[in-house]
N, CA, C and O atoms as CSV, one atom per row, in Angstrom:
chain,resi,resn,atom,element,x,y,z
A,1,UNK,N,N,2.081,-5.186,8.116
A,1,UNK,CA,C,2.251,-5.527,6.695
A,1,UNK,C,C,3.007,-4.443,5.942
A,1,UNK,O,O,3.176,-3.280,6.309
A,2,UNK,N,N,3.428,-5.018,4.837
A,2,UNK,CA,C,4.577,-3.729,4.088
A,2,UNK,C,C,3.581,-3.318,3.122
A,2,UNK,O,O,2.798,-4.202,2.774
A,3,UNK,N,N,3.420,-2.021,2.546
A,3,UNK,CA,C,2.943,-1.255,1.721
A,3,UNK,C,C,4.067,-1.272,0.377
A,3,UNK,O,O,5.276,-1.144,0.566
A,4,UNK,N,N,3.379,-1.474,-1.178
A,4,UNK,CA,C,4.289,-0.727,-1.875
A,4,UNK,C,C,4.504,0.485,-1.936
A,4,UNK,O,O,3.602,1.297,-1.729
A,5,UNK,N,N,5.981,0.908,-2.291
A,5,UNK,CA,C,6.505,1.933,-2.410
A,5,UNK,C,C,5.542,3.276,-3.021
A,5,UNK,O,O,5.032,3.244,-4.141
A,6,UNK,N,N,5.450,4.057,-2.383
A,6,UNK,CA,C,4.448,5.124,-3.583
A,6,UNK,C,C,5.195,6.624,-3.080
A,6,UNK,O,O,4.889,7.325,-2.115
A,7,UNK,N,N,6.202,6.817,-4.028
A,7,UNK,CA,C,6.767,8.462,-3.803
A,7,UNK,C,C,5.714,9.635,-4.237
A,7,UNK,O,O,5.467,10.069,-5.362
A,8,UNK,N,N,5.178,10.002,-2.965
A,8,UNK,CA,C,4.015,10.576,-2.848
A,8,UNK,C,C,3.511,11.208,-1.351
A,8,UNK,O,O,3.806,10.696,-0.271
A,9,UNK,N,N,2.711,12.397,-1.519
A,9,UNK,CA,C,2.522,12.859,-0.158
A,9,UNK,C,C,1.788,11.718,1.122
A,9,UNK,O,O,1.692,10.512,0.897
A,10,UNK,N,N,1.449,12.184,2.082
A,10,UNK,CA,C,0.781,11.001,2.908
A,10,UNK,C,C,-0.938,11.043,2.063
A,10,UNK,O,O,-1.341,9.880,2.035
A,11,UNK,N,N,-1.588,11.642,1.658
A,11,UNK,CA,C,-2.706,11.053,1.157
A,11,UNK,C,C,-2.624,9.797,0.040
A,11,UNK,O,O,-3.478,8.974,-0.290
A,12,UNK,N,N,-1.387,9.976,-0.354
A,12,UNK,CA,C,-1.275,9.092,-1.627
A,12,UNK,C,C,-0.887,7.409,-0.449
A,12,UNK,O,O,-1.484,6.342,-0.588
A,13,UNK,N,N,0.256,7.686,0.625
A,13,UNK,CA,C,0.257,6.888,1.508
A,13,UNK,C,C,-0.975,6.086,1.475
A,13,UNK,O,O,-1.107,4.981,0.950
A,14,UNK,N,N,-2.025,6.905,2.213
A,14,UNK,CA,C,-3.159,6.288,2.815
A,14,UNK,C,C,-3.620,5.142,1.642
A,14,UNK,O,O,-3.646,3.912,1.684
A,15,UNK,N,N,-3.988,6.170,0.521
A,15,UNK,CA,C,-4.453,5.391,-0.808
A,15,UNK,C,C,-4.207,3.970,-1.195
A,15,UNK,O,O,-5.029,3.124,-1.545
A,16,UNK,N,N,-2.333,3.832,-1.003
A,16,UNK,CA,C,-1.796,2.869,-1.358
A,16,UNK,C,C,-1.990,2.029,0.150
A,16,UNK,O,O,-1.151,1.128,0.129
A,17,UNK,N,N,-2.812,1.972,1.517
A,17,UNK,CA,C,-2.883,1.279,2.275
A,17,UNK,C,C,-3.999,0.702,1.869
A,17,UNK,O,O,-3.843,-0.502,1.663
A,18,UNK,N,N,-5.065,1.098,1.675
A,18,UNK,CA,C,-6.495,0.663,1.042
A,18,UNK,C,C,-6.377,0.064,0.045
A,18,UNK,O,O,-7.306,-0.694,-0.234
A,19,UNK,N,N,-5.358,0.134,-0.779
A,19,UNK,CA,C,-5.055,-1.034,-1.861
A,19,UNK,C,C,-4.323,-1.719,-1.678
A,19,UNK,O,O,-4.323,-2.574,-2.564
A,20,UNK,N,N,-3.384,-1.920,-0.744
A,20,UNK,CA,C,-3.017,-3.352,0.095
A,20,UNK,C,C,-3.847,-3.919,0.622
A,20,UNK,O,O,-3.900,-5.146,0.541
A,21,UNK,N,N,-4.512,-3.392,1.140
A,21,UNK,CA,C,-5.859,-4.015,1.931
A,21,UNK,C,C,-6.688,-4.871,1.640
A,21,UNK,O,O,-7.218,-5.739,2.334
A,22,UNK,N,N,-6.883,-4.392,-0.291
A,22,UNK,CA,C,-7.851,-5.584,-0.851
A,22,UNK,C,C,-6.947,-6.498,-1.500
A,22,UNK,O,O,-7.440,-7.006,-2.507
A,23,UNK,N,N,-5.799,-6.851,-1.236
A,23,UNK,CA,C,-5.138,-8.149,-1.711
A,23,UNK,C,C,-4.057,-9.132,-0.435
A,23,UNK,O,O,-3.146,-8.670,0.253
A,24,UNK,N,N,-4.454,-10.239,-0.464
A,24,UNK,CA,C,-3.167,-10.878,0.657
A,24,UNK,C,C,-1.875,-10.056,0.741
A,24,UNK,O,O,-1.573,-9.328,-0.204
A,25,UNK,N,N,-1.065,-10.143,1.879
A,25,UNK,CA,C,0.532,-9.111,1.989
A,25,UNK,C,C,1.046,-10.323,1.349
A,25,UNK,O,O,2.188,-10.171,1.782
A,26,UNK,N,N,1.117,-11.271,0.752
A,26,UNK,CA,C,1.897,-12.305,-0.348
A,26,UNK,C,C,2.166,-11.206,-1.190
A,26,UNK,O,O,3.327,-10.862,-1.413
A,27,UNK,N,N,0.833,-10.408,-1.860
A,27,UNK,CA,C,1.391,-10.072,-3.605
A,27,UNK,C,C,2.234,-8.831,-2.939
A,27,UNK,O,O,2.699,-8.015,-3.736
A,28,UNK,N,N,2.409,-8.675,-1.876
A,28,UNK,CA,C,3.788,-7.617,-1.839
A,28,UNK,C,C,5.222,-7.993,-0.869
A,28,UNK,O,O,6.064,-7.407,-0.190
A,29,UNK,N,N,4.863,-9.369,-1.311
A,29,UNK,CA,C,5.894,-10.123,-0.196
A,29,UNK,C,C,7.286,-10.169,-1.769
A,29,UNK,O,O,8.401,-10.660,-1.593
């Protein structure tokens, strides 16, 4: 699945995976 964009170190990465996580990959399709 694609992650949104987050210009940010890898913790911020992770962050923004766990909040893909709680929504279908639609709302980032």
């Amino acid at each position: 699945p694609q992650y949104p964009m987050i210009p940010c170190n890898d913790s911020c990465s992770v962050v923004g995976k766990v909040i893909a996580s709680q929504w279908p990959e639609e709302t980032f399709s």
